[in-house]
C-alpha positions in Angstrom: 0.0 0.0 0.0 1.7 3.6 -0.9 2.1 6.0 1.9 -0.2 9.0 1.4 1.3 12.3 0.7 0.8 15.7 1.5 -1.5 17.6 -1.1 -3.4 20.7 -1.7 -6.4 21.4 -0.4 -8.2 22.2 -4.2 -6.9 18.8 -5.3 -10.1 16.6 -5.5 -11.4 19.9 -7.4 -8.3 19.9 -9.6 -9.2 16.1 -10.2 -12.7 16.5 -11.2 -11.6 20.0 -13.5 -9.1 17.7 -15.3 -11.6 14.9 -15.5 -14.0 17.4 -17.3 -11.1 18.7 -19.8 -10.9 14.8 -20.6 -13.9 14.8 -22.4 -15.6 17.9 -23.3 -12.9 18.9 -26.0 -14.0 15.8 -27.8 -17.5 15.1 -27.0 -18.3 19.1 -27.8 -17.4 18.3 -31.6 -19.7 16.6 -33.0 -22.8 19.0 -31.9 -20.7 21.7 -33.9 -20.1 19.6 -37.3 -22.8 21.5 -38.9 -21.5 24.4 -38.4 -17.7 23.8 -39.3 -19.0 22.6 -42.3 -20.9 26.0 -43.0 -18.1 28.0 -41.6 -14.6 26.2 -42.9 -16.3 24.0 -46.3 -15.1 20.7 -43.9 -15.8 17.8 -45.9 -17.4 15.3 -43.9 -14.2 12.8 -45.0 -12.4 15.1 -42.4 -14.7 15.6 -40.0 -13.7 11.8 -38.6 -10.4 13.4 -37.9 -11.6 15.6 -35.2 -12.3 12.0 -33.2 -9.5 10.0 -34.4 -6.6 12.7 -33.9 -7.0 12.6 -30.0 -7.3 8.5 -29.5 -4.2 7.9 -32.0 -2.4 11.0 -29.8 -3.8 8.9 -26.5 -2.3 5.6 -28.4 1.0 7.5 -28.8 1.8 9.6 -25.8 0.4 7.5 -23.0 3.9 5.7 -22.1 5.9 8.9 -22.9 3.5 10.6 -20.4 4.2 8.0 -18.2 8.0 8.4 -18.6 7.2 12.4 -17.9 5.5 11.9 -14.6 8.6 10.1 -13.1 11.1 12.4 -14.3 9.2 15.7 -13.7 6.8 14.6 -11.0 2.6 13.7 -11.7 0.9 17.3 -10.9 4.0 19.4 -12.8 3.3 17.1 -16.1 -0.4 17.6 -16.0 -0.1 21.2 -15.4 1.9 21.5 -18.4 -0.1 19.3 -20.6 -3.4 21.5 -19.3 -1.5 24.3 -21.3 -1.5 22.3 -24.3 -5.2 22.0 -23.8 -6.4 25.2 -23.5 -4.2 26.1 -26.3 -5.3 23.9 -28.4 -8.8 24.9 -27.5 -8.8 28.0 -28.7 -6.4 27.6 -32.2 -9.5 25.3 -32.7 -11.1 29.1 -33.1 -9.2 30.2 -35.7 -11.4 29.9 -39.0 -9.1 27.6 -41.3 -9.0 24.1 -41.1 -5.0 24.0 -40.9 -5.5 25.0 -37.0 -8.7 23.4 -36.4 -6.5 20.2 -36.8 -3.7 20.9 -35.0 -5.4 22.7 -32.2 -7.1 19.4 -32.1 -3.8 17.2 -32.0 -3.0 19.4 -29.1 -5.8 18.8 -27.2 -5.8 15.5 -27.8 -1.9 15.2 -26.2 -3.1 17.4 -23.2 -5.7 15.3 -22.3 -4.1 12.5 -22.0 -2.2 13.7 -19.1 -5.1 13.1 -17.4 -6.0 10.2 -18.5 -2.7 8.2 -17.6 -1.8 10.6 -14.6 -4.9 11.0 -12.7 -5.5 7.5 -11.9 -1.4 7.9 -10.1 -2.2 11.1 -8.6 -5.0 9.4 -6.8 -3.0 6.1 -5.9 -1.1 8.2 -4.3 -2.9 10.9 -2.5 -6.0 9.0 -1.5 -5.3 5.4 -0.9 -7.1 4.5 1.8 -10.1 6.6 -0.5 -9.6 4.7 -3.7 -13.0 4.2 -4.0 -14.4 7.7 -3.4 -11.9 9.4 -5.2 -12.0 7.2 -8.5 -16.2 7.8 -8.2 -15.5 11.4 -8.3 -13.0 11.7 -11.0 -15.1 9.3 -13.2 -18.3 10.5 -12.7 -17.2 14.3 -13.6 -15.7 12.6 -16.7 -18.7 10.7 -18.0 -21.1 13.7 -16.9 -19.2 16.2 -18.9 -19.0 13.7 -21.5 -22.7 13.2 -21.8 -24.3 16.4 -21.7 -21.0 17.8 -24.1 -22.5 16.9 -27.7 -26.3 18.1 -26.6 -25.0 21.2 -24.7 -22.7 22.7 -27.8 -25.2 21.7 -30.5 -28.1 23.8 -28.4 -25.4 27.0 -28.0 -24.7 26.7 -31.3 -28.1 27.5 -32.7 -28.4 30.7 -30.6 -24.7 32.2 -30.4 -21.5 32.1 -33.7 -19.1 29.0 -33.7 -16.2 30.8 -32.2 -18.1 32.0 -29.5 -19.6 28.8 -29.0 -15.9 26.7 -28.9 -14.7 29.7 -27.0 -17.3 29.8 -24.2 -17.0 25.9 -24.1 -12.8 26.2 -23.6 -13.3 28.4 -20.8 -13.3 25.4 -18.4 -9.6 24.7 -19.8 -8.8 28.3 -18.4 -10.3 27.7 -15.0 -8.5 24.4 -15.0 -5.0 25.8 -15.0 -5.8 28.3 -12.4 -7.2 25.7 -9.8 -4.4 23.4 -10.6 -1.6 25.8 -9.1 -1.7 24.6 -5.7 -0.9 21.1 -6.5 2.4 22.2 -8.1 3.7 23.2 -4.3 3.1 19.2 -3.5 4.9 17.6 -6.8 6.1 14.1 -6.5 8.7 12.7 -8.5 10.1 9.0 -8.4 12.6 8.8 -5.6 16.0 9.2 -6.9 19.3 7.3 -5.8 22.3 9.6 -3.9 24.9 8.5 -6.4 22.4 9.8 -9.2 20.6 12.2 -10.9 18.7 8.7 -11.9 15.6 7.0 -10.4 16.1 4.8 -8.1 15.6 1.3 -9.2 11.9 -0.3 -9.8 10.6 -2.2 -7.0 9.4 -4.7 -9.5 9.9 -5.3 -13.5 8.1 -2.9 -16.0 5.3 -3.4 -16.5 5.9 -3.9 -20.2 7.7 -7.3 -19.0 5.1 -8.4 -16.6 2.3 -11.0 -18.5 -0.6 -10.0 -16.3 -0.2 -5.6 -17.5 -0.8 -7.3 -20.7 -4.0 -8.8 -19.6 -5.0 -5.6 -18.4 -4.6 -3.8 -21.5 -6.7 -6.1 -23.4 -9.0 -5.5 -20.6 -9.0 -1.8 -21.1 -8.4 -2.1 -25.0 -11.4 -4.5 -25.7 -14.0 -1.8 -23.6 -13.1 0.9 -25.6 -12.6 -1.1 -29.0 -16.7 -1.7 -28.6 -18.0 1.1 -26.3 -16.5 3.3 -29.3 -17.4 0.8 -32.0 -21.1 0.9 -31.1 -21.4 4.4 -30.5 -20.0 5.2 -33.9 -22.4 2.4 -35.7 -25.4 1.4 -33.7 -27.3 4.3 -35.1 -26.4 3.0 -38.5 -27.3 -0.4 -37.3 -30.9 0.9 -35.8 -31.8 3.2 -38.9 -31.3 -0.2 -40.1 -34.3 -1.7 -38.4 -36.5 0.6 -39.2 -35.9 3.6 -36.3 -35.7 7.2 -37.3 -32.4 8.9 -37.5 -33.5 11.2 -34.5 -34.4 8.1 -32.8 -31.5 6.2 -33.3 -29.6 9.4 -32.0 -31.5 9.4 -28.7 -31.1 6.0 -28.2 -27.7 5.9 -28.1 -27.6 9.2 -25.7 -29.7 6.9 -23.3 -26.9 4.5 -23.9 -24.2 7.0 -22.8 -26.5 8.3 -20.5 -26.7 5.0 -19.0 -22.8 5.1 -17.7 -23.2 7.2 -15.1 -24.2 5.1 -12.1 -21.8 3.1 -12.8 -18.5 5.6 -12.3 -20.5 5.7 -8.6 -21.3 1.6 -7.7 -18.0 0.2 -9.1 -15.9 2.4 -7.5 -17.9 2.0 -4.2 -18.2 -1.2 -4.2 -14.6 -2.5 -5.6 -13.0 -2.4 -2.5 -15.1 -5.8 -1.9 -14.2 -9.5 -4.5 -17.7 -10.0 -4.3 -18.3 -6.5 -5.7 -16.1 -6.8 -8.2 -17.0 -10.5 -9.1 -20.6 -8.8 -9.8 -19.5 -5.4 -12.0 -17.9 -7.9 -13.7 -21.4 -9.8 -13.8 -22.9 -6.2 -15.4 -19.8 -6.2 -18.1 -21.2 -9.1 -19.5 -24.5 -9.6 -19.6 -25.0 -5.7 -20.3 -22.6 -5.4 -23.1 -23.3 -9.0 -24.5 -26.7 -9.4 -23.4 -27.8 -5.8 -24.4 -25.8 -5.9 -27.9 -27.5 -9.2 -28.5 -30.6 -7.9 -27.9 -30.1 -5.3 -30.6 -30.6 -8.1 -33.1 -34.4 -8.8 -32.5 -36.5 -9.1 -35.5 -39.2 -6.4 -35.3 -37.4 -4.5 -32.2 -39.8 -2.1 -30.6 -39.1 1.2 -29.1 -39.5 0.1 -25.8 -37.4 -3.1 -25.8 -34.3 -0.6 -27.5 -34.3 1.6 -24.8 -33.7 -1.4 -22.5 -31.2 -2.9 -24.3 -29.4 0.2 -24.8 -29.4 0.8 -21.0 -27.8 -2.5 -20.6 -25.7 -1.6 -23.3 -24.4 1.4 -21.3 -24.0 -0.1 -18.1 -22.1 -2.8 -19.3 -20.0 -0.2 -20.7 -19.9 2.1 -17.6 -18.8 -0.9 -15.7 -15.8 -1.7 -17.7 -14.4 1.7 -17.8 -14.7 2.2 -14.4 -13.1 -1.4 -13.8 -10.3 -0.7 -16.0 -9.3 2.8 -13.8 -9.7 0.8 -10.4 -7.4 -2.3 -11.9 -4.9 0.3 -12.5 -4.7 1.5 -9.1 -6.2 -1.2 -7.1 -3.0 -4.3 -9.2 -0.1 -1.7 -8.5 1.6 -1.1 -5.5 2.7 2.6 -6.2 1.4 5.5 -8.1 4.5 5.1 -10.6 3.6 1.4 -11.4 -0.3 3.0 -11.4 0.4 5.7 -14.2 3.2 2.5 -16.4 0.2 0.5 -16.3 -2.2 3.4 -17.2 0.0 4.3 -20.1 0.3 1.3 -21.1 -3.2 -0.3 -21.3 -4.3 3.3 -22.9 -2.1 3.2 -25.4 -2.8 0.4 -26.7 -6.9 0.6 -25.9 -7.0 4.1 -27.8 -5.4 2.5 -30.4 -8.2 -0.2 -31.0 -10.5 2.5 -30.1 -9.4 4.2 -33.5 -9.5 1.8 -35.5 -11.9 0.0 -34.4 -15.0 2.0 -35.5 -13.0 1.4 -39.3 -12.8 -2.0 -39.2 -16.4 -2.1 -38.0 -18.0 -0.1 -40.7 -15.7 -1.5 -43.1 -17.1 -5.1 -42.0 -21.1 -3.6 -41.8 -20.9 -2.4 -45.6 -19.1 -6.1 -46.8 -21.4 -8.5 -44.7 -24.5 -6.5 -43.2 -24.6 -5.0 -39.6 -26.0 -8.5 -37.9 -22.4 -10.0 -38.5 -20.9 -6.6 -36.8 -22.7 -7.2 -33.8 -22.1 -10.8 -33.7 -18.3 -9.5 -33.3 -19.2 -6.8 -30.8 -20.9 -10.1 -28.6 -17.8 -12.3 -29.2 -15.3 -9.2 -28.4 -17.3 -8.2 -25.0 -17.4 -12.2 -23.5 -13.5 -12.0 -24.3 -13.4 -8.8 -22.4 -15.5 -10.4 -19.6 -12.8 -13.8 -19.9 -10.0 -11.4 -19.4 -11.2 -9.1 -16.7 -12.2 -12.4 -14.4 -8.6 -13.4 -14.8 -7.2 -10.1 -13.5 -9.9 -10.2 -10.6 -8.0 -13.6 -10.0 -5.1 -11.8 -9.1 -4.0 -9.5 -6.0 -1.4 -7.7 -8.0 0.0 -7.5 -11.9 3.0 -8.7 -10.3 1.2 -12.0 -8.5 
């Protein structure tokens, strides 16, 4: 168990801010594609890009990050990555695509600080809180997440795109200025007397240990469907017969469907039997519910059900994958390795994954593409029992 340290006051607000920036850079996007299209002539060929630029940058940066938060200490690298985000949020303002892009390759960099250094930060601040504090930073996450695409597509259609994007960045201003007080409590790795170097690893890296490995499939296969499905299951459910508008709000009901979970797996981790059970939701919400998509003559009602199950299944893997990274490690170094590890990987599939699906949905139909979402979430369900089985990566 890692000794707690000494840390600001404003941290668990920090936390939450940064868990916020996570998502809302992304999930604002697509309620403004309308609009950039009017604005910039963006052909909807690009459009994809303003997804897939901040997953491939996760799949690229997260072990560099990881590198970064030894050598410089965790709440230094985010603060200097939250620059990067805000930024990149507001180049995003300038009217030609050229710096739409790269404001959005910049953002997608800054974010992941968070992503691979939050889970360390609360490893090693709160953990004999684990559960509280992961509930918090998740839940701000996925609530931001959520209400991101509905709330810039409503502004939108009262206010001009750059004040829109601008008004929506400010939370990436407010960030950097709550985040200030953490820099006075900066941890780096512990370093020998002889040298400027770290100190040696209490165990291998994580790159050499087989069970990390599990772990990022764990993490890699969640977001390789959870992104899948949200790309294609309004596709899939125009398919059947549902209205474009109603596909839509089904899958917001699906996303919406999430947030109890960043609360109850958190909460109830701490316990094997609670974990033996989120890991009863993973699958029989993401298989079960995915499955259930393929009814002949679906009705309304019974997609709204499945597309809850859908979403807890979902919620219940992501939130499993944060706690595995802080509850299989035994220090908030080894907690942000295996973070950017397992993410770099997962955001890769996550990338390409919503490709290879549409790809597969034009070729052989959409009931064979969710035949391979049901056989990908029971091997995500086969790998997270086998890291429940273990106390530690390193066991």
């Amino acid at each position: 168990m890692s000794e707690t340290h000494e840390h600001s006051r404003y941290l668990t607000l920090g936390m939450m801010l940064v868990a916020a920036n996570m998502r809302l850079p992304i999930t604002m996007m697509p309620g403004l594609l309308t609009s950039l299209r009017h604005s910039l002539g963006l052909p909807s060929s690009m459009a994809g890009l303003l997804t897939t630029i901040p997953l491939l940058a996760f799949a690229g940066m997260s072990p560099l990050i990881a590198r970064w938060g030894r050598r410089w200490g965790n709440e230094v690298t985010i603060y200097l990555l939250l620059i990067l985000v805000a930024v990149g949020s507001y180049l995003r303002i300038l009217p030609t695509t050229t710096w739409l892009l790269v404001g959005t390759l910049l953002v997608g960099i800054g974010i992941d600080g968070g992503n691979v250094l939050i889970p360390a930060i609360i490893k090693d601040n709160f953990p004999t809180k684990l559960a509280v504090a992961t509930s918090e930073y998740t839940l701000s996450m996925l609530l931001i997440g959520a209400l991101g695409t509905g709330l810039s597509g409503t502004l939108a259609t009262h206010w001009s795109l750059p004040l829109t994007m601008a008004s929506l960045s400010v939370i990436a201003l407010i960030n950097l200025v709550v985040w200030l007080p953490n820099l006075r409590f900066n941890h780096r790795s512990p370093v020998t007397a002889s040298s400027t170097a770290p100190a040696p690893r209490t165990h291998a890296s994580v790159w050499r240990t087989p069970l990390a490995w599990v772990v990022t499939a764990f993490f890699g296969l969640q977001a390789l469907v959870y992104y899948s499905l949200i790309t294609w299951l309004p596709t899939m459910l125009t398919d059947q017969g549902f209205s474009a508008v109603v596909a839509g709000n089904l899958v917001t009901v699906m996303q919406l469907s999430n947030l109890p979970m960043a609360y109850i797996v958190p909460i109830s981790s701490p316990h094997r039997r609670g974990v033996a059970a989120m890991l009863a939701v993973v699958g029989l919400g993401f298989i079960g519910g995915t499955a259930g998509m393929l009814w002949p003559g679906l009705s309304l009602g019974w997609a709204g059900a499945f597309s809850i199950f859908i979403g807890l299944g979902s919620g219940a893997a992501f939130n499993l994958a944060v706690v595995f990274f802080t509850q299989k490690t035994t220090t908030g170094f080894e907690t942000a390795d295996l973070s950017g590890m397992a993410q770099s990987a997962g955001y890769l599939l996550a990338a390409v994954g919503p490709i290879v699906f549409g790809w597969l949905g034009t070729s052989l139909g959409w009931p064979a593409v969710m035949w391979l979402a049901i056989s990908l979430a029971a091997l995500l369900t086969l790998t997270g029992i086998v890291v429940f089985r273990h106390p530690t990566i390193y066991d």
